[in-house]
N, C-alpha and C positions, 0 to 999 in steps of 0.2 A: 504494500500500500504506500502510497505515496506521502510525501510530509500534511500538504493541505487537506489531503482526504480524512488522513487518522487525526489531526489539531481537531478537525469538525466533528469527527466521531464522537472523539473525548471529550471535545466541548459540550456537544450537546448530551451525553450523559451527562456530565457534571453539572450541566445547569437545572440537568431532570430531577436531582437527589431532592426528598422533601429536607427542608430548613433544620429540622429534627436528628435526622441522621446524619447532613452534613455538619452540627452541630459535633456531635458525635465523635463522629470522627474525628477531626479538626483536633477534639478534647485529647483524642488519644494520641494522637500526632505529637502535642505536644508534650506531655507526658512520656513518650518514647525522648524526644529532646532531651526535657526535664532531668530522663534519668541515665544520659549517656555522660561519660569523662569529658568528653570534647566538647561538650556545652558547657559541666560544670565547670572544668578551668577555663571557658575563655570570656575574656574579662568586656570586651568591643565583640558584637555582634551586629551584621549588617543581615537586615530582616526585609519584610515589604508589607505593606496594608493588603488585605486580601482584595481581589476584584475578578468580579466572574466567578463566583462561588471558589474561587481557591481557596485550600486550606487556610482556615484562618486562626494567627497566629497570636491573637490580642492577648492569649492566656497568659503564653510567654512574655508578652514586653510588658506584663507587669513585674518580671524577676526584675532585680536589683542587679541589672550590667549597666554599659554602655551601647544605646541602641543606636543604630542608621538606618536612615531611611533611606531611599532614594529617590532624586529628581531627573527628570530627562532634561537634556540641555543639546539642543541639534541631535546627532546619532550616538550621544554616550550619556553615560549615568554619573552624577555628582551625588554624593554620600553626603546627606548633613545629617547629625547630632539628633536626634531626637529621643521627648520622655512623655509619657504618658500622661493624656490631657493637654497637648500641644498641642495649636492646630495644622488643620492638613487641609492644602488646598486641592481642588481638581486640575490637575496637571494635561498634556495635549493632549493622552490617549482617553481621557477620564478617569484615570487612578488618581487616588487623596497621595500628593504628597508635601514633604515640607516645604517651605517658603524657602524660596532662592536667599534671602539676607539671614538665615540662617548657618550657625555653624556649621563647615565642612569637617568630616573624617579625613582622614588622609593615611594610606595604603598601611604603612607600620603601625600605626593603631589599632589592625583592624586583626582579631584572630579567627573568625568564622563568617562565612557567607551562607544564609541560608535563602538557597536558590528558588523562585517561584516556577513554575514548568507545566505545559500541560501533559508533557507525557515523561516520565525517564525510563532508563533499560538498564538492565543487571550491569552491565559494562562501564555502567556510569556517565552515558548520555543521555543528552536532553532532548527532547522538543519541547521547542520555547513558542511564543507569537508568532514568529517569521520576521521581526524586527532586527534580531544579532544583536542586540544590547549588551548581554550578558557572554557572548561569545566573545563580542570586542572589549570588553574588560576584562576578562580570564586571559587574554591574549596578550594583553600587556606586561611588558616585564614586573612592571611594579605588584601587580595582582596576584600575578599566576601559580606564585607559589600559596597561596591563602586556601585553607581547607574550605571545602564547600560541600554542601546537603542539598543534593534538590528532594523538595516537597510534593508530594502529590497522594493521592488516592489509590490506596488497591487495586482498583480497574483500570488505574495509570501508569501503574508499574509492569512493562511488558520485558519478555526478553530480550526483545531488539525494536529498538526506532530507528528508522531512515537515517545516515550518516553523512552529510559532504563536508570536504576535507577542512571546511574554516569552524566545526564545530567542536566545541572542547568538553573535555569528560572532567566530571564529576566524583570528586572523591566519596561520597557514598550518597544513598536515598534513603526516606524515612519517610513510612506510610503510616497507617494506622495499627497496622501491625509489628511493623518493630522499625529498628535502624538497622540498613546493611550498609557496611563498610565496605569499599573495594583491598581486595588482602593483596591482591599482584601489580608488579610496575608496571604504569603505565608505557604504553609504546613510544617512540620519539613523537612529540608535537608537533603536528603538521604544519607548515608556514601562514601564517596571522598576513 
């Protein structure tokens, strides 16, 4: 299947789930977070406000870290600073995010990325929007090495998503079911 055909699939499951279950879920997602090492120690976490029934992650950014949000600015993302009860404006795509005069993150502060996705694979890819947002900041030297989770649902965790070569793998996925870590090295990084 092709990238545009399985984003619509899963999309439109995912917008099917009643409020209840995606509730649910969401809760246990986080809770898998909650209770992994690599949440507990890292101190900067760059997160995302849910949109389009994505796993929603407000449980978590009530812990006591350092949260980031992200804003679109042209074709890349700016990390600012954000706490709960902050507000969040509608941004180009109509995601809440922080206000541009707000604090920026910047890459050494940051010990965890948790990835938004409509689809991931065991392997540790994504399917994203079709934007590359998140493909062109893993790509950057400054990024690349930052541990990343992408999030998604049960029925979004396949064994393989469509792959072309400027897409970057994920160090592990976390459903409602648990968190898997990828245990093997990655292959050389394909050219950004």
């Amino acid at each position: 299947m092709k990238k545009a055909e399985l984003r619509q699939s899963i999309l439109k499951k995912r917008l099917s789930m009643p409020e209840k279950e995606w509730r649910s879920k969401s809760d246990r997602i986080c809770f898998h977070l909650q209770s992994s090492p690599i949440f507990s120690s890292a101190k900067t976490i760059l997160a995302y406000y849910s949109f389009r029934q994505e796993p929603d992650m407000s449980s978590l950014l009530a812990e006591t870290k350092q949260w980031g949000l992200p804003r679109v600015d042209g074709k890349s993302l700016v990390w600012h600073r954000w706490k709960p009860g902050e507000p969040l404006l509608t941004g180009a795509y109509g995601i809440f995010e922080p206000d541009a005069n707000s604090p920026t993150l910047e890459p050494e502060e940051v010990d965890l990325i948790l990835v938004p996705a409509v689809a991931c694979d065991l392997r540790g890819y994504r399917l994203g929007y079709g934007g590359g947002f998140y493909d062109r900041l893993l790509c950057s030297p400054e990024w690349s090495s930052k541990f990343t989770i992408g999030i998604v649902f049960d029925f979004a965790c396949l064994p393989q998503v469509p792959v072309d070569e400027w897409d970057r793998r994920l160090n592990g996925v976390c459903t409602e079911s648990g968190l898997i870590i990828r245990k093997f090295d990655p292959p050389p990084a394909p050219p950004c």
